[in-house]
N, C-alpha and C positions, 0 to 999 in steps of 0.2 A: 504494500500500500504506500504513496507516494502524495504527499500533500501538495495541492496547489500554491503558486505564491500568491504571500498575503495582499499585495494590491489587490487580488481577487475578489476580496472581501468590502462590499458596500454598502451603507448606511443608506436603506430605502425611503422613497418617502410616496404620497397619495398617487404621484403619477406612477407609479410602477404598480398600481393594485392591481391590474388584469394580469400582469404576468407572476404576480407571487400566488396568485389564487391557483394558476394554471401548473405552477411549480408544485404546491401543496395539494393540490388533488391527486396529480399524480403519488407523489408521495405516499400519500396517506388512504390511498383508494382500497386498498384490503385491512386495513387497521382495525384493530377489535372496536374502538368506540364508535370509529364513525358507521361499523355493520349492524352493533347493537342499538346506535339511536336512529339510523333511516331503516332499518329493516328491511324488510323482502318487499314492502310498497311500494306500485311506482316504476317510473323509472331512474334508476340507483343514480347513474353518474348526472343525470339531473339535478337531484335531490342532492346529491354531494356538492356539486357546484356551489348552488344556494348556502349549504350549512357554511363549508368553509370560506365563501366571499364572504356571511357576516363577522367569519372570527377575524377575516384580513381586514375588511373596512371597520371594524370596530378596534381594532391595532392600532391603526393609522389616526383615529378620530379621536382617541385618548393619549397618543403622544407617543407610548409607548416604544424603543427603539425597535426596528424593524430592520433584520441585517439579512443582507441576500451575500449570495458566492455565485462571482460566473468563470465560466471556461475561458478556456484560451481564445475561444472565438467569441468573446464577449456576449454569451448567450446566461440571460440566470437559470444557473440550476439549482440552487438550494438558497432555500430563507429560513431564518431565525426568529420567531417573534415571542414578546418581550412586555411583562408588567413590572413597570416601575415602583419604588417601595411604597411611593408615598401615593399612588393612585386610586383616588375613593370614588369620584363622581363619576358616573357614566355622562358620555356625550351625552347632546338634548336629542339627537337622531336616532339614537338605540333602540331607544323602546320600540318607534315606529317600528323600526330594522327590524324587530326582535318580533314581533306581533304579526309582523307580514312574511315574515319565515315561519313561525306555528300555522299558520292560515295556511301555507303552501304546504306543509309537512306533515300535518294535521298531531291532532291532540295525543297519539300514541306517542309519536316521539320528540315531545315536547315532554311527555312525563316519563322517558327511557333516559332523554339529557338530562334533566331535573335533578334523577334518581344516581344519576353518576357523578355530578358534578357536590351531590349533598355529600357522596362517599367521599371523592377524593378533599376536599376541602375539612375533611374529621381528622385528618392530620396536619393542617398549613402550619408552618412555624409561627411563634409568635413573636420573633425580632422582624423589624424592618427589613423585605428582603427583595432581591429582586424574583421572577417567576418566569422559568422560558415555559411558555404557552405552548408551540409549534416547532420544533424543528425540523426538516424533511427535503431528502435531495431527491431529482426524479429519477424515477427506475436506471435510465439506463448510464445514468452517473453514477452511481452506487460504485463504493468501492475504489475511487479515487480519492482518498482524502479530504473531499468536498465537506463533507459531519462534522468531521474533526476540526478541520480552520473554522466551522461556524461558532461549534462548540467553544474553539478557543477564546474566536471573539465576545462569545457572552458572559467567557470569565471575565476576560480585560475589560468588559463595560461596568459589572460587578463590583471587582476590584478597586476601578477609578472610583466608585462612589464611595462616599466618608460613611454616608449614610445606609450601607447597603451590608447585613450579615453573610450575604453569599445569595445561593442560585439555587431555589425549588423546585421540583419537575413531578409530574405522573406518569408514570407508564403502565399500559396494560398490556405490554408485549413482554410474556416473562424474557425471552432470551434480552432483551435489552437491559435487566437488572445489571447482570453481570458486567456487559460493557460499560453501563453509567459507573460502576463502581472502578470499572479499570480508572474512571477520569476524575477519582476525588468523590465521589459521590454514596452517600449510605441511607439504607431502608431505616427512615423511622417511624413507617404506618404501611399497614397494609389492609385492603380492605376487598371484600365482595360486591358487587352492585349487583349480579343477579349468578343466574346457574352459568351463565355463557360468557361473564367480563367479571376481572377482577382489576383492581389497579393498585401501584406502589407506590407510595408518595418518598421523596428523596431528595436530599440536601446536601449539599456541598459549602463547605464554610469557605468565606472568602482565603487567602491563600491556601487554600487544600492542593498538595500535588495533583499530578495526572500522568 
């Protein structure tokens, strides 16, 4: 495995929403959360579309940092996204967002996300911290170092902050526990959301190796 150079790594901002959404769907298109909250209704990569545009645009609308990796040929293959420590208020646009995505999605998997999002949040730490929401390179980048410079860079944003204990994550892909841990990172919750998802909640103290 062979990491990109770090120029690669850019600090995204609202004009790049269509291609981190495009980045992250592919990424994330077999992921236990996003199978168990669109379920078999529908059609899937539709319904995917929609959930993960509102986690990008609601990224972007709360300030949040938003870090992409592109190739050699200047294309984004992976983004990072990012809650800041001190982030309480929702945009004024969200709710809209949020209310015309359960309308499109309907009421099952509004109360499938509900039910996983109560899980994993039973273990958030309670220092000031930062939270990588999304990370995800597209399939056919995988396995280029792409993860890992993202990764890095959500230490370094981390770190630069006075105010910031380190970097929270869930995963509900067991084999990724292990790799979060190669990078600094320890289980201190774990929880079930139904017979078919479970998720790990996981923290990484600001200078923690990797």
């Amino acid at each position: 495995m062979h990491s990109p150079p770090v120029s690669t790594i850019v600090a995204l901002d609202e004009t790049s929403t269509a291609p981190a959404i495009v980045v992250l769907e592919d990424a994330f298109r077999a992921y236990p959360v996003m199978r168990f909250v669109l379920g078999s209704e529908g059609d899937y990569g539709a319904r995917l579309h929609s959930l993960v545009g509102l986690f990008v645009k609601r990224r972007f609308a709360r300030g949040g940092p938003v870090l992409g990796v592109r190739d050699e040929a200047g294309e984004l293959v992976g983004v990072a996204t990012m809650t800041l420590p001190d982030e309480h208020e929702e945009p004024a646009a969200f709710a809209d967002w949020r209310e015309k995505l359960w309308i499109e999605l309907g009421e099952d998997a509004r109360h499938r996300y509900e039910a996983f999002v109560a899980a994993a949040k039973t273990y958030e730490p309670t220092e000031p911290h930062h939270h990588l929401n999304m990370i995800g390179v597209r399939g056919a980048h995988q396995g280029h170092g792409y993860a890992r410079a993202l990764l890095a860079a959500v230490h370094e944003v981390a770190a630069g902050d006075p105010g910031s204990s380190g970097v929270s994550l869930t995963t509900e892909h067991p084999p990724n526990v292990t790799l979060y841990e190669h990078f600094g990172y320890r289980v201190h919750g774990h929880a079930r959301v139904s017979d078919e998802l479970e998720t790990w909640a996981m923290f990484r103290g600001t200078g923690s190796g990797s």
